[in-house]
CHARMM-style PDB file with segment names, atoms N, HN, CA, C and O in Angstrom:
ATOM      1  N   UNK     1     102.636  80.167 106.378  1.00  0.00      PROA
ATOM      2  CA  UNK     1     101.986  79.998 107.656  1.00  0.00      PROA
ATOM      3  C   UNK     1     100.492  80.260 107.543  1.00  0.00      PROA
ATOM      4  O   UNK     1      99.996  80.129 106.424  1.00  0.00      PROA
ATOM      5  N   UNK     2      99.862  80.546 108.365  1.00  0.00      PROA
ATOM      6  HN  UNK     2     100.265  80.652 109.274  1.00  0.00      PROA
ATOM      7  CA  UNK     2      98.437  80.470 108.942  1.00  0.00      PROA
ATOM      8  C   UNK     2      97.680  81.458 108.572  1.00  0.00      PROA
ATOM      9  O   UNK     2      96.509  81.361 108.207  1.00  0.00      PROA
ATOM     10  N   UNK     3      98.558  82.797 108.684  1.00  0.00      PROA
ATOM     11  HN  UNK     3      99.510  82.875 108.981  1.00  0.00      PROA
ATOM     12  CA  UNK     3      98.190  84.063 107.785  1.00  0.00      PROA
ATOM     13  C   UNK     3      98.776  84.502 106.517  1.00  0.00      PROA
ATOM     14  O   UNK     3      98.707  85.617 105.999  1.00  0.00      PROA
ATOM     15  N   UNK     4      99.308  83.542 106.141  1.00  0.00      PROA
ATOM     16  HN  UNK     4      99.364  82.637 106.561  1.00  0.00      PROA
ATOM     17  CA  UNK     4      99.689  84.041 104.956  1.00  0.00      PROA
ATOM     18  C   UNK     4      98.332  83.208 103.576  1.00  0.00      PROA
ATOM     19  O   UNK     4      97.711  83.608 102.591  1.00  0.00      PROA
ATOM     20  N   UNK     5      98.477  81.935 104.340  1.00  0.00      PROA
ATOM     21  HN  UNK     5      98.981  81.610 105.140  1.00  0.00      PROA
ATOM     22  CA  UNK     5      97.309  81.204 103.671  1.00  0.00      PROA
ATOM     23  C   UNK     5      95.835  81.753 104.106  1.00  0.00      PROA
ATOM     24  O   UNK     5      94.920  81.533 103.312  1.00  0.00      PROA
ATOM     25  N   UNK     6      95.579  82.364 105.162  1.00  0.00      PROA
ATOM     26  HN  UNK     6      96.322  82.543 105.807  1.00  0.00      PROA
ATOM     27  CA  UNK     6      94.542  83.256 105.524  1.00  0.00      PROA
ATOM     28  C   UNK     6      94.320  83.872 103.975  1.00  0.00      PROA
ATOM     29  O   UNK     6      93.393  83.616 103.207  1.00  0.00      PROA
ATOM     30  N   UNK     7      95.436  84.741 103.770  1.00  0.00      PROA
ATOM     31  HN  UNK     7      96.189  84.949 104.394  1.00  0.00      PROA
ATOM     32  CA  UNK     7      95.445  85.922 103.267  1.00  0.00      PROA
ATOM     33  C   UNK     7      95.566  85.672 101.135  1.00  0.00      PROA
ATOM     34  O   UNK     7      95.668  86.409 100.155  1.00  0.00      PROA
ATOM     35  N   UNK     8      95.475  84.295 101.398  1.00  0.00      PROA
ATOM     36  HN  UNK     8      95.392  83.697 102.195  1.00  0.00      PROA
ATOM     37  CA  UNK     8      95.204  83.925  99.638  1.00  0.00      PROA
ATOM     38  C   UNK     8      93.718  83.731  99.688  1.00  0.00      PROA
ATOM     39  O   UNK     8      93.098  84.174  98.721  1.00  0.00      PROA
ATOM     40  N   UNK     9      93.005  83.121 100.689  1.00  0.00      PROA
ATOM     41  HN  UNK     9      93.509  82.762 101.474  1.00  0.00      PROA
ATOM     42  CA  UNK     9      92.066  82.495 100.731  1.00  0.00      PROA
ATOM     43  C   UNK     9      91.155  84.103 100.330  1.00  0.00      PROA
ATOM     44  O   UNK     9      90.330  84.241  99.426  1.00  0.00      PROA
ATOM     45  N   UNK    10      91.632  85.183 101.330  1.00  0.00      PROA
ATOM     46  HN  UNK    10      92.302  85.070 102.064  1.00  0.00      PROA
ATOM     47  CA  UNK    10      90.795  86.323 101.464  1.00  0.00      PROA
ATOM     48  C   UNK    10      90.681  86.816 100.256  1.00  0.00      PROA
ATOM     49  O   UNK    10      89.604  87.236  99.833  1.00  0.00      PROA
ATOM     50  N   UNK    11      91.778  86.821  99.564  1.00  0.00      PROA
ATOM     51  HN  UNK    11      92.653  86.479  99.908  1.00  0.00      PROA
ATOM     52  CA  UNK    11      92.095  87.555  98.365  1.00  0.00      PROA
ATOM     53  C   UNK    11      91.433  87.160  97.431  1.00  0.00      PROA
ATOM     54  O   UNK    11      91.674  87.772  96.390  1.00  0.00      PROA
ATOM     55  N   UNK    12      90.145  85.816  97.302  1.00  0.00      PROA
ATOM     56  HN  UNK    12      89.950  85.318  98.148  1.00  0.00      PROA
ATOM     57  CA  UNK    12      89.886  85.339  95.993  1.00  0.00      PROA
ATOM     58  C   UNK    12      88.113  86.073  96.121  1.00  0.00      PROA
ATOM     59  O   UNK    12      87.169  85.960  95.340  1.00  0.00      PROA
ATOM     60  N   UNK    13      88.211  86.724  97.280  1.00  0.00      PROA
ATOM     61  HN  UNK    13      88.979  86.816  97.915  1.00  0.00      PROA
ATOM     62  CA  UNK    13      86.883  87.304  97.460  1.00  0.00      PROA
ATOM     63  C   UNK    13      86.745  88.844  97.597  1.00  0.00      PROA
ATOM     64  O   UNK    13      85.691  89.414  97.315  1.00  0.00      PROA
ATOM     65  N   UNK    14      88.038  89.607  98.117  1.00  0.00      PROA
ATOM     66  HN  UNK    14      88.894  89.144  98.346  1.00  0.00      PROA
ATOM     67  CA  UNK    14      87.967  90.715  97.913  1.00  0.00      PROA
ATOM     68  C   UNK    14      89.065  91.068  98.230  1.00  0.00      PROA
ATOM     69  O   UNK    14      89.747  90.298  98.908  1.00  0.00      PROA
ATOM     70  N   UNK    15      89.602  92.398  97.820  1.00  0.00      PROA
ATOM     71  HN  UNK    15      89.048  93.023  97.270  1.00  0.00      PROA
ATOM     72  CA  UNK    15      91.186  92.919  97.519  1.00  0.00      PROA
ATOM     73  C   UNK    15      91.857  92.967  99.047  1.00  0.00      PROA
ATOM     74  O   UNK    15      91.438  93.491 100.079  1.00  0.00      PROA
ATOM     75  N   UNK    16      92.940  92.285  98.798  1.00  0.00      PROA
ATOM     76  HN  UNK    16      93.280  91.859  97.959  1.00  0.00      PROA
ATOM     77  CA  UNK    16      93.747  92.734 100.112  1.00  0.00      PROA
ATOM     78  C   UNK    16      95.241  92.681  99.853  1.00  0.00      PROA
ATOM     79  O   UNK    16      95.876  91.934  99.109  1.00  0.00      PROA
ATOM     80  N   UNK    17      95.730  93.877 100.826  1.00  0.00      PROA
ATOM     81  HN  UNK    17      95.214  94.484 101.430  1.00  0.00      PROA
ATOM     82  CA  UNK    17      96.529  94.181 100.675  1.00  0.00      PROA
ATOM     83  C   UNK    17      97.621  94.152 101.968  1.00  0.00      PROA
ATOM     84  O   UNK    17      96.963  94.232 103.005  1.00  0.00      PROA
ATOM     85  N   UNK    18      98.934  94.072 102.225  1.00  0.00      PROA
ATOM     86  HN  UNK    18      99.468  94.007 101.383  1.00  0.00      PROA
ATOM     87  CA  UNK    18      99.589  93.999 103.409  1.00  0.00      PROA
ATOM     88  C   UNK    18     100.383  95.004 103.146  1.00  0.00      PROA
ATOM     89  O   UNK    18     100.522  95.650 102.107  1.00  0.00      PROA
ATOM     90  N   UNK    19     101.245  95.146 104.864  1.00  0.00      PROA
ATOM     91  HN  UNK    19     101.133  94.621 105.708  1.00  0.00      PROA
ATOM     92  CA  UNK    19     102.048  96.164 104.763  1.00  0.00      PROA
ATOM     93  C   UNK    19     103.017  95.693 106.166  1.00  0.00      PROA
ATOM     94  O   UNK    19     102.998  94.556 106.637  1.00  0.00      PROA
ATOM     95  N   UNK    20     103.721  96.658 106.617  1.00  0.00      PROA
ATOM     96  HN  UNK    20     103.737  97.582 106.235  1.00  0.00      PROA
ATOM     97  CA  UNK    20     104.766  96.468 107.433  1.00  0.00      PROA
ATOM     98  C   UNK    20     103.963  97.497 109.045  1.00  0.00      PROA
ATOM     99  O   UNK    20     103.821  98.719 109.079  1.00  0.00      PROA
ATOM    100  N   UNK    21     103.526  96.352 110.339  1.00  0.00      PROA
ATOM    101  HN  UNK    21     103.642  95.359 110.311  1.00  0.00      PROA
ATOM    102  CA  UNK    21     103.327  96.868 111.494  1.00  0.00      PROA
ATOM    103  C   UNK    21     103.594  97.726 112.097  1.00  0.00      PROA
ATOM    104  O   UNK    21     104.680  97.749 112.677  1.00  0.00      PROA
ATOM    105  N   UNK    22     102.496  98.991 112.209  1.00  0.00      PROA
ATOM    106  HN  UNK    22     101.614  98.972 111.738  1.00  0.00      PROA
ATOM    107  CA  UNK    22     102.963 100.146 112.833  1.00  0.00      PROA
ATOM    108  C   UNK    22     103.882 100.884 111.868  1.00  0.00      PROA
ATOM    109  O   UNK    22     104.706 101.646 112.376  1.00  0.00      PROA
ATOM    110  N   UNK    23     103.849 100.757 110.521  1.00  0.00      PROA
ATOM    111  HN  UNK    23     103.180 100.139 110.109  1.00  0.00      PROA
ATOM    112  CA  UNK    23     104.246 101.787 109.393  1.00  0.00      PROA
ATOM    113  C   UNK    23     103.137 102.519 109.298  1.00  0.00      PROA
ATOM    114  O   UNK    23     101.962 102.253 109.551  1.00  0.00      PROA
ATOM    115  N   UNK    24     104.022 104.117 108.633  1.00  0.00      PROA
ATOM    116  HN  UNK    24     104.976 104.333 108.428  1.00  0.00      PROA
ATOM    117  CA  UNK    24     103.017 105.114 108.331  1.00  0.00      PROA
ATOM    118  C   UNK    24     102.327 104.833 107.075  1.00  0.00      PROA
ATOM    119  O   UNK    24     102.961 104.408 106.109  1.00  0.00      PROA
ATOM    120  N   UNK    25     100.773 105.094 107.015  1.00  0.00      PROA
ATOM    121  HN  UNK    25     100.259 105.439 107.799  1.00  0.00      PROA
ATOM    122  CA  UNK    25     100.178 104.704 106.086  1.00  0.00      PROA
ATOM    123  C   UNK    25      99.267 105.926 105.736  1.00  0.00      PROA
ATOM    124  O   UNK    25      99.245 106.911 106.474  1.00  0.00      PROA
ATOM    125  N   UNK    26      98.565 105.851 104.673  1.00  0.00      PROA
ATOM    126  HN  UNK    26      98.583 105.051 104.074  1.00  0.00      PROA
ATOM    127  CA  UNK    26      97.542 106.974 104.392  1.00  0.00      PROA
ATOM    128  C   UNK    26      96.247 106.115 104.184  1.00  0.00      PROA
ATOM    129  O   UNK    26      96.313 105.154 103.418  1.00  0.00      PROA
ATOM    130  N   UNK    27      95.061 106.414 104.834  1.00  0.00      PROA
ATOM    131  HN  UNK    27      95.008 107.195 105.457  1.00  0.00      PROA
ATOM    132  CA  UNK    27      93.669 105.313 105.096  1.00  0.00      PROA
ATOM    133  C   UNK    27      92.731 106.290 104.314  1.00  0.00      PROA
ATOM    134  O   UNK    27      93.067 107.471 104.230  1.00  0.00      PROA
ATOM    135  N   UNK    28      91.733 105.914 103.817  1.00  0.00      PROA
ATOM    136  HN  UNK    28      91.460 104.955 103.885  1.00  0.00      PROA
ATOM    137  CA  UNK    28      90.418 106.504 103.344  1.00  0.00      PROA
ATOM    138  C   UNK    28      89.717 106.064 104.074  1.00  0.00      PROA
ATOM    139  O   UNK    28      89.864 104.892 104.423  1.00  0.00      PROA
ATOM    140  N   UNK    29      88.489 107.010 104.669  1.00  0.00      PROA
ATOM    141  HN  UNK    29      88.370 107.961 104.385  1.00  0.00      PROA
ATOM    142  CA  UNK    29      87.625 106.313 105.461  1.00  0.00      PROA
ATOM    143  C   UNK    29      86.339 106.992 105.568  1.00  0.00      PROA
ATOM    144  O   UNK    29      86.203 108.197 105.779  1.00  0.00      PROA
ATOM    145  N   UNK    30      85.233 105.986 105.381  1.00  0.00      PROA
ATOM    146  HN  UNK    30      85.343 105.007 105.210  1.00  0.00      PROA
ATOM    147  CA  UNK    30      83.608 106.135 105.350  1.00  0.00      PROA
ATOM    148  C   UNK    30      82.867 106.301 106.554  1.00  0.00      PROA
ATOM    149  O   UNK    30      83.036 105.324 107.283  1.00  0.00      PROA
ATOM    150  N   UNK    31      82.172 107.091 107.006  1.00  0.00      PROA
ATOM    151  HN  UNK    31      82.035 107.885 106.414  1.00  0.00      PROA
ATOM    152  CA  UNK    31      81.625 106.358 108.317  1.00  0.00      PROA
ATOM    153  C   UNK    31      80.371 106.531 107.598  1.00  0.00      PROA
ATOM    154  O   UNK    31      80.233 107.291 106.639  1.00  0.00      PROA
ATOM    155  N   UNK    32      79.453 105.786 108.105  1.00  0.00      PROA
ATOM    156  HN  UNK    32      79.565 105.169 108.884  1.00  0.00      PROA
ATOM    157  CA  UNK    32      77.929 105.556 107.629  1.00  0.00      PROA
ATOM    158  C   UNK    32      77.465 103.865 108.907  1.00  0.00      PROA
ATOM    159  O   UNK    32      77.795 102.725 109.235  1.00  0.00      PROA
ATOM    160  N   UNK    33      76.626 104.842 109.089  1.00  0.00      PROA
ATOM    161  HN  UNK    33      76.358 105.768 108.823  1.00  0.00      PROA
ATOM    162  CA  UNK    33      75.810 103.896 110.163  1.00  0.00      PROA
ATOM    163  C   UNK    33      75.949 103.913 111.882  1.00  0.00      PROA
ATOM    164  O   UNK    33      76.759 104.743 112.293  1.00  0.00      PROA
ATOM    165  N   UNK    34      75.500 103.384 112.555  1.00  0.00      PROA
ATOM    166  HN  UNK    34      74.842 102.709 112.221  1.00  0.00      PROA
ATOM    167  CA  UNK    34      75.363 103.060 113.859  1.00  0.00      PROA
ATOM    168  C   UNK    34      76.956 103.899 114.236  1.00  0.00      PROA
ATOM    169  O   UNK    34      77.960 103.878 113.524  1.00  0.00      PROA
ATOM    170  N   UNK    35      76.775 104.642 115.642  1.00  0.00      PROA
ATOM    171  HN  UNK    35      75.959 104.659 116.220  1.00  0.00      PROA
ATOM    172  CA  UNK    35      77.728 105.384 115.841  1.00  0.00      PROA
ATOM    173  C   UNK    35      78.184 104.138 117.659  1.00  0.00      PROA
ATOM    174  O   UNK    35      77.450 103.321 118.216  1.00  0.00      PROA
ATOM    175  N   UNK    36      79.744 104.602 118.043  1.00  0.00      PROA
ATOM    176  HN  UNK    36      80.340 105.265 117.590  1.00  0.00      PROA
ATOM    177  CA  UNK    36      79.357 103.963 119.493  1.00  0.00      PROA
ATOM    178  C   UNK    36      79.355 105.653 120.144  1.00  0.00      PROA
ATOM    179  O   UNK    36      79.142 106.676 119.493  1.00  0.00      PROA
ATOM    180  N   UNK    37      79.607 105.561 121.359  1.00  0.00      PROA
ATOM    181  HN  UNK    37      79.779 104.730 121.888  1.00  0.00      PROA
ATOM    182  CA  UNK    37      79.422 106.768 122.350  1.00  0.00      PROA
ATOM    183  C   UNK    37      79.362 105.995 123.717  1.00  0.00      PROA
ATOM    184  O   UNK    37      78.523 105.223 124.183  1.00  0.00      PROA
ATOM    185  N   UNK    38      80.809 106.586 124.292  1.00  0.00      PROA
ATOM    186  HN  UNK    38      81.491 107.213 123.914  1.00  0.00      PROA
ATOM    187  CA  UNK    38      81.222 106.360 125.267  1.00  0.00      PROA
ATOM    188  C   UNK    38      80.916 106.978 126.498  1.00  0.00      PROA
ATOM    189  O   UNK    38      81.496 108.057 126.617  1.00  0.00      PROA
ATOM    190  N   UNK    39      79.901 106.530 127.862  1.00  0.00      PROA
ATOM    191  HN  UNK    39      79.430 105.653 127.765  1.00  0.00      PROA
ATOM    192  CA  UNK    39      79.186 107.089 128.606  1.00  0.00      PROA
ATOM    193  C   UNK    39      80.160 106.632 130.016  1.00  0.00      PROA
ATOM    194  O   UNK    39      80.276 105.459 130.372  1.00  0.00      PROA
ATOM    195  N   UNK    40      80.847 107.850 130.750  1.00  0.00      PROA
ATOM    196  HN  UNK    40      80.753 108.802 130.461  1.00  0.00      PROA
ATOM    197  CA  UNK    40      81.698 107.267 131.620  1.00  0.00      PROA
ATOM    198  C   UNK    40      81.296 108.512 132.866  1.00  0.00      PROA
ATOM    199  O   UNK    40      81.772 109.645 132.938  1.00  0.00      PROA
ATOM    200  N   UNK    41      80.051 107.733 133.974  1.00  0.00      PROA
ATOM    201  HN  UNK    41      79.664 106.813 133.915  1.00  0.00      PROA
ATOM    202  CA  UNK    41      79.646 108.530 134.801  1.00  0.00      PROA
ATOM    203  C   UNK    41      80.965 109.584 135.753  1.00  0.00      PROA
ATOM    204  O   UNK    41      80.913 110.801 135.928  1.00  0.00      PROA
ATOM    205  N   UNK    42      81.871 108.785 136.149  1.00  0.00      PROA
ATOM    206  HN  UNK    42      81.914 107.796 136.006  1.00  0.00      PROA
ATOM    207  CA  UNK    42      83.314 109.274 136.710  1.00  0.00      PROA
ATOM    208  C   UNK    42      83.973 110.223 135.852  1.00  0.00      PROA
ATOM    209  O   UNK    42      85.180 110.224 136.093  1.00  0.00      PROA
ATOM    210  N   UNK    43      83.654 111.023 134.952  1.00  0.00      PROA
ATOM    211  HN  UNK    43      82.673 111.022 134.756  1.00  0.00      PROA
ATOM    212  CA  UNK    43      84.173 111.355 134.418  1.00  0.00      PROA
ATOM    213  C   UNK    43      83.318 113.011 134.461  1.00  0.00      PROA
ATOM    214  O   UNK    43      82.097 113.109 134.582  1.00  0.00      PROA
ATOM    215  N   UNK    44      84.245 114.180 134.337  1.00  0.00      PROA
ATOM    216  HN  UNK    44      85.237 114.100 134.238  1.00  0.00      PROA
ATOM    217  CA  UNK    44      83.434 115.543 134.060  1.00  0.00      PROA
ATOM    218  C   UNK    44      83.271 116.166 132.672  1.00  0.00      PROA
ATOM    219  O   UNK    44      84.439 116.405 132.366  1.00  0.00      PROA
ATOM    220  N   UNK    45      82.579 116.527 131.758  1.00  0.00      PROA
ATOM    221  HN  UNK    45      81.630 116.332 132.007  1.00  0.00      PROA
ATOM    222  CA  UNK    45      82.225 116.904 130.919  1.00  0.00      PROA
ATOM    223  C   UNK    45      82.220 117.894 130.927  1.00  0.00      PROA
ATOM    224  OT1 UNK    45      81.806 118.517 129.948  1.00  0.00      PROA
TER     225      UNK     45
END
């Protein structure tokens, strides 16, 4: 299908990998750069 051929196309440019929706997984993760920040006047701080 549509994502599966997505997902050869992706693969000839950088690593990818699949898994099973809403399985437990273990992520590494970077943050670096531009942050968001959520400003919600209705709200008390």
């Amino acid at each position: 299908g549509l994502f599966n051929d997505f997902l050869k196309l992706a693969s000839k440019f950088v690593r990818v990998e699949t898994g099973v929706f809403q399985a437990h997984m273990e992520v590494e993760l970077v943050n670096e750069g531009p942050v968001t920040i959520l400003l919600d006047s209705n709200k008390k701080f």
